[in-house]
C-alpha positions as CSV (number, residue, x, y, z in Angstrom):
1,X,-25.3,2.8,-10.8
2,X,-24.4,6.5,-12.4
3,X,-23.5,7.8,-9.5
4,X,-21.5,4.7,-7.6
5,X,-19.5,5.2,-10.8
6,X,-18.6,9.3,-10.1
7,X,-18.1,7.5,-6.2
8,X,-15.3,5.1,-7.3
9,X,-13.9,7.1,-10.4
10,X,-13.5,10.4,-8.2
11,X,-12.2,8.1,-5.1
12,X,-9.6,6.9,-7.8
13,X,-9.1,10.3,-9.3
14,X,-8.1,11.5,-5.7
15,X,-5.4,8.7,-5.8
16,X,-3.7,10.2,-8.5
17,X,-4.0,13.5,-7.8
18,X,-1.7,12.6,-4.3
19,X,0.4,10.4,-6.3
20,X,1.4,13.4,-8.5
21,X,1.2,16.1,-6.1
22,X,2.1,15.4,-2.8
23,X,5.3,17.0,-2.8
24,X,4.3,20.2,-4.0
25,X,1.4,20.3,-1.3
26,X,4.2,19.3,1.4
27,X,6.2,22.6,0.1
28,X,3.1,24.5,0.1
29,X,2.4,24.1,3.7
30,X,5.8,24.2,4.9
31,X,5.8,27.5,3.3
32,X,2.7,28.8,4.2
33,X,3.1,27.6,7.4
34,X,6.7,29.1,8.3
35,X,6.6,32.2,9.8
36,X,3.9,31.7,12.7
37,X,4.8,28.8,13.4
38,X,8.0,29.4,15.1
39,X,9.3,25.8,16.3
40,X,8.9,24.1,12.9
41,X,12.2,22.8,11.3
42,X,12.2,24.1,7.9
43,X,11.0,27.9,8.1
44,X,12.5,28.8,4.7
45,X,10.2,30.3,1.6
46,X,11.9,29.5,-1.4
47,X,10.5,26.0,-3.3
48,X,13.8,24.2,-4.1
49,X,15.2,25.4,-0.6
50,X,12.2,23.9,1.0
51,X,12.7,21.0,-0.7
52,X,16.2,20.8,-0.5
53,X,16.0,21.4,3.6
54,X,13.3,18.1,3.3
55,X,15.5,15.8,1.7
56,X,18.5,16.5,3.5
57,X,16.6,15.7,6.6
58,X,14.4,12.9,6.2
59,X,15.3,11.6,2.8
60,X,13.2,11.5,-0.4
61,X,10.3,10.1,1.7
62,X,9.9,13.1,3.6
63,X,8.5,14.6,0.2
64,X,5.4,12.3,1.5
65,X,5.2,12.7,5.0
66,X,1.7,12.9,5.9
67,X,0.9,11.0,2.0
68,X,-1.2,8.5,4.6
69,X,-4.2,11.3,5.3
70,X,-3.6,13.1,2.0
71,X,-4.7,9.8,0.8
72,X,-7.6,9.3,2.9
73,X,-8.6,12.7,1.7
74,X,-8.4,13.2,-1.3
75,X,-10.1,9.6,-1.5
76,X,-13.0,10.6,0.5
77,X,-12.9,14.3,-0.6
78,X,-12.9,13.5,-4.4
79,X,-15.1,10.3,-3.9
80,X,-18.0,12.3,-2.1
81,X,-17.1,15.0,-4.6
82,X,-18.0,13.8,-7.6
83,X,-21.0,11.8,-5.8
84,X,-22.6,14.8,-5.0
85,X,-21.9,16.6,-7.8
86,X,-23.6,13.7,-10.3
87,X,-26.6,14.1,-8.1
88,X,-26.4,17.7,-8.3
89,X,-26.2,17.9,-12.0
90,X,-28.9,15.6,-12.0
91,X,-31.2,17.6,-10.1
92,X,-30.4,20.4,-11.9
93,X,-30.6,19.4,-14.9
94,X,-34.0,18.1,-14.2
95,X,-35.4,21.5,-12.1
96,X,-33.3,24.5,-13.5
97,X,-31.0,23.6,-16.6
98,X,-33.8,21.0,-18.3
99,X,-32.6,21.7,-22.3
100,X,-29.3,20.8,-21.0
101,X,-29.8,17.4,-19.9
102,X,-26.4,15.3,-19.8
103,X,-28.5,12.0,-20.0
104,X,-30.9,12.6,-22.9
105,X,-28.1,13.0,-25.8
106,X,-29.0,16.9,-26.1
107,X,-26.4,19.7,-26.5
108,X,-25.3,20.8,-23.5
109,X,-25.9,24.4,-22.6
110,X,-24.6,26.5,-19.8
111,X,-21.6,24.4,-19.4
112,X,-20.2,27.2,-17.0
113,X,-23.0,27.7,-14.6
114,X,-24.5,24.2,-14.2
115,X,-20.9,22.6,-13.2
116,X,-20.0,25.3,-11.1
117,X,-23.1,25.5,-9.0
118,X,-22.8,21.6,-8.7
119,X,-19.4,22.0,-7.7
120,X,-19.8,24.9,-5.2
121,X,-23.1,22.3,-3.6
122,X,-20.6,19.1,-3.8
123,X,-18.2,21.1,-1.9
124,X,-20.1,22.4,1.1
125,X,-21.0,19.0,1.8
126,X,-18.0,17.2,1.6
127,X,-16.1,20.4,3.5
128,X,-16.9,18.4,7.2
129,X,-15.9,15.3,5.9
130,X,-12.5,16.8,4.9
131,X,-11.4,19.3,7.9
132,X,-10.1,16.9,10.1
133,X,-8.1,14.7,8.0
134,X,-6.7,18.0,6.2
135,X,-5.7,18.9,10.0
136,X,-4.1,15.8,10.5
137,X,-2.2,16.5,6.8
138,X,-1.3,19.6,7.7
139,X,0.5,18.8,10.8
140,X,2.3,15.9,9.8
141,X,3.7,17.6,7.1
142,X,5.4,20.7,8.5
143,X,5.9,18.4,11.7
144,X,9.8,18.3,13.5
145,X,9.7,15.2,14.6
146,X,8.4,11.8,13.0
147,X,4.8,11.8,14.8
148,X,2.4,9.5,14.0
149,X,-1.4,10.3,13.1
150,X,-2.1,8.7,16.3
151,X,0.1,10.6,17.9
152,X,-1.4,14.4,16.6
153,X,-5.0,13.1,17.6
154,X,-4.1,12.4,20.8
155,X,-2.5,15.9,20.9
156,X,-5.4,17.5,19.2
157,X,-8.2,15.6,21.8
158,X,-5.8,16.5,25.0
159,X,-5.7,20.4,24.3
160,X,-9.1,20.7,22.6
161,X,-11.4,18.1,23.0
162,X,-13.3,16.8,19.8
163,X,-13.9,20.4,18.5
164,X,-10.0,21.0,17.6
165,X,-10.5,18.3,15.0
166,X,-12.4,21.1,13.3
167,X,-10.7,23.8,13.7
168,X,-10.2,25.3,10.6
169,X,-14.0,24.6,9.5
170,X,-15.0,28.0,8.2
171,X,-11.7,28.6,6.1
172,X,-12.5,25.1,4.8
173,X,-15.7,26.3,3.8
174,X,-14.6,29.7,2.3
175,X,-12.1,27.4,-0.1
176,X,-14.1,24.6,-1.2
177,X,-17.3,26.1,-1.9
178,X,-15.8,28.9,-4.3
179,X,-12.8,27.4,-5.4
180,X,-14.6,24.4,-6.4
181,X,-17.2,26.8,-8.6
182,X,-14.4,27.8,-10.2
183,X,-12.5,24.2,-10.5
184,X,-15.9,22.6,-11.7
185,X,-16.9,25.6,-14.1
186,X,-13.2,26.3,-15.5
187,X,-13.2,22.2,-16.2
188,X,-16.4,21.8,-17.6
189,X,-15.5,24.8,-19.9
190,X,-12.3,24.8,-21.1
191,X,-12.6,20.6,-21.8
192,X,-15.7,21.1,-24.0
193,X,-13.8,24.4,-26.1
194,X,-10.6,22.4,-26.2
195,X,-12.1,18.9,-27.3
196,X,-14.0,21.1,-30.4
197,X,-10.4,22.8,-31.1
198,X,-8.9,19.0,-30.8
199,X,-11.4,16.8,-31.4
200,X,-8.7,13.5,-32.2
201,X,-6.9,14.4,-28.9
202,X,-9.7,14.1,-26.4
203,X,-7.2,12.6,-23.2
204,X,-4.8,15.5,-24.0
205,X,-7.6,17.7,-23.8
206,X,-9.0,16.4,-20.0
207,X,-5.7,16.8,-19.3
208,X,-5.4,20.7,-20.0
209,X,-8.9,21.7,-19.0
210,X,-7.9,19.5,-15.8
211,X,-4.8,21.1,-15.4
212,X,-6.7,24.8,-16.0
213,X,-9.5,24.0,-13.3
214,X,-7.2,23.1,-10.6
215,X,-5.3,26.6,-10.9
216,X,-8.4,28.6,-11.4
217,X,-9.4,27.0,-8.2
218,X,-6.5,27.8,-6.0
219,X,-6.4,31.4,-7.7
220,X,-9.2,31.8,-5.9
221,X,-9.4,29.4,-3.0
222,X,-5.4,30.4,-1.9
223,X,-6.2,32.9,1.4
224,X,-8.7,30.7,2.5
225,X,-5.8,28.0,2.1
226,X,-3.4,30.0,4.2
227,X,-5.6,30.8,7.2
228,X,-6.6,27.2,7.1
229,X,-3.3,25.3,7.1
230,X,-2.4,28.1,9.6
231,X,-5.1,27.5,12.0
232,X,-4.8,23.7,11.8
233,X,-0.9,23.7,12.4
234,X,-0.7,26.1,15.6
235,X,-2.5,24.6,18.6
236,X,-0.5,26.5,21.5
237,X,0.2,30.1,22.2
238,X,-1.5,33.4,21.7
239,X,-2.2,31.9,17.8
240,X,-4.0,28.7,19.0
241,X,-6.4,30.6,21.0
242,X,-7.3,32.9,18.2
243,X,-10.7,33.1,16.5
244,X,-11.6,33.0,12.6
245,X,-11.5,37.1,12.8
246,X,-8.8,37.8,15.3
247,X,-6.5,35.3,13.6
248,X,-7.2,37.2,9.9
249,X,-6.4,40.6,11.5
250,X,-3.7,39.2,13.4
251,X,-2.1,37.2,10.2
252,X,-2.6,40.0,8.3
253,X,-0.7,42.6,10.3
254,X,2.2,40.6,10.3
255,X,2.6,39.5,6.6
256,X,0.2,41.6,4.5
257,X,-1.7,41.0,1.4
258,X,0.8,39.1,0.4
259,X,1.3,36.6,3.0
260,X,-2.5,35.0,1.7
261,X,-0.4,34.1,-1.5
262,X,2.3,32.4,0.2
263,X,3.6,29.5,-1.7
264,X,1.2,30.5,-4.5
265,X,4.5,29.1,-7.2
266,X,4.2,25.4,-5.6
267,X,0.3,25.8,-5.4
268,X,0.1,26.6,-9.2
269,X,2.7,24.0,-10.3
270,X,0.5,21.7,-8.0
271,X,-2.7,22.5,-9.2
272,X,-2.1,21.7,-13.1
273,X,-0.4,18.7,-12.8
274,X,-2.3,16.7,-10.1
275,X,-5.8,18.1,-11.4
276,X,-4.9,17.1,-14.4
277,X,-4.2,13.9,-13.3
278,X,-6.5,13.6,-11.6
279,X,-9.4,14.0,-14.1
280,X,-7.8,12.1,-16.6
281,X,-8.3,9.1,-14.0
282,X,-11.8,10.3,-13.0
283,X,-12.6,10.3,-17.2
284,X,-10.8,7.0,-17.9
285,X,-12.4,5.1,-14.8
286,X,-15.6,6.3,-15.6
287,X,-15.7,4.8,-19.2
288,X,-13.9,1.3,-17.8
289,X,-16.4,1.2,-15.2
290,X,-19.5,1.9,-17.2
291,X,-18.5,-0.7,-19.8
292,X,-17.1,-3.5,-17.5
């Protein structure tokens, strides 16, 4: 019953996270996305330019365009997330952190390293459930025209076959595994020194640590982010037929060190609000469901 709970609490955690920060992410890969990929509308860098160029082409609902597989990903993402990572913890804590057990009302000890090793384990599973939705994300958001999911798989299948739904994979991967040690270990952290500093202010609390675990992940987890969305936008040309490696070099050449951090001001501005949103929901529903 423990761990259908961190299912449906992280499933409804993910829904607030998009709620919050959907627009942000739409900015994010717009401007990560801008400069390779030569045929999309809005090529320019700048946050409020981006969005300024969004609205005044599709409205204030082109913030969300491509909200309907953020949705279904961060659902499933944060929903398998926090599955596996209760089962995780619980192993752990049973085979390699035993004085730290979360169930037997003991002081917890090596807050850091238990969540983030549970995180980094929760991560490369739910990495293959993830990669195709975030494709389909990735490419409705920076897309010219209104296409519909449909319409990108169909795109994806005739130029690829079933493997283009995962291209991406391995820069998938290299960002969840170790951005999700940090997200995990940075939460875990921060909400148990924070909640001692402010013990009458416990929701404020999961919202700061919350806020502080999703930057720490994309401080760490941003190239990966930027070969990613890269990879998963550009399907023709010289850049579509590009491997992992050749792609890095390649990418590299052309925008340096600092094209990785791209869109690292949206990312960050991103990262605290919906994470902290979204682990207030994840806390909150967890106490509802246990009790109800």
């Amino acid at each position: 019953m423990t761990h259908l709970i961190d299912l449906l609490s992280g499933m409804l955690g993910g829904c607030s996270c998009v709620i919050v920060g959907h627009p942000l992410d739409s900015a994010k890969v717009i401007i990560q996305t801008y400069t390779v990929k030569k045929d999309v509308t809005f090529r320019t860098p700048g946050l409020f330019e981006t969005f300024r160029n969004v609205i005044s082409k599709n409205g204030y609902r082109g913030l969300y365009a491509g909200v309907t597989p953020a949705l279904a990903a961060n659902m499933t993402e944060n929903g398998l997330l926090f599955f596996t990572y209760g089962k995780t913890l619980s192993f752990l804590d049973s085979h390699v952190f035993p004085a730290s057990g979360i169930y037997s009302g003991e002081k917890t000890q090596n807050t850091f390293a238990r969540s983030a090793i549970a995180g980094s384990i929760a991560a490369a599973i739910t990495s293959t459930a993830i990669c195709p939705i975030e494709l389909f994300k990735c490419r409705k958001q920076v897309a010219a025209s209104q296409l519909s999911i449909f319409d990108i798989a169909a795109d994806v299948f005739k130029h690829k076959g079933i493997q283009g739904f995962f291209r991406g994979m391995v820069p998938t991967l290299c960002r969840e595994v170790p951005g999700n040690f940090a997200f995990f270990g940075t939460y875990q952290g921060l909400s148990e020194v924070f909640q001692s500093w402010f013990p009458k202010y416990e929701k404020t609390s999961t919202l700061m640590a919350g806020g502080f675990g999703g930057m720490a992940f994309w401080l760490v987890a941003q190239p990966a982010d930027t070969i990613k969305s890269n990879m998963q936008v550009i399907q023709h040309g010289k850049y579509g037929n590009m491997n992992l490696f050749t792609f890095c070099r390649t990418f590299h050449a052309e925008n340096g060190i600092s094209g990785f951090y791209r869109g690292i001001i949206p990312v960050l501005l991103r990262a605290f609000l919906a994470n902290a949103a979204l682990f207030l929901t994840v806390e909150e529903s967890k106490k509802l469901l246990t009790f109800s």
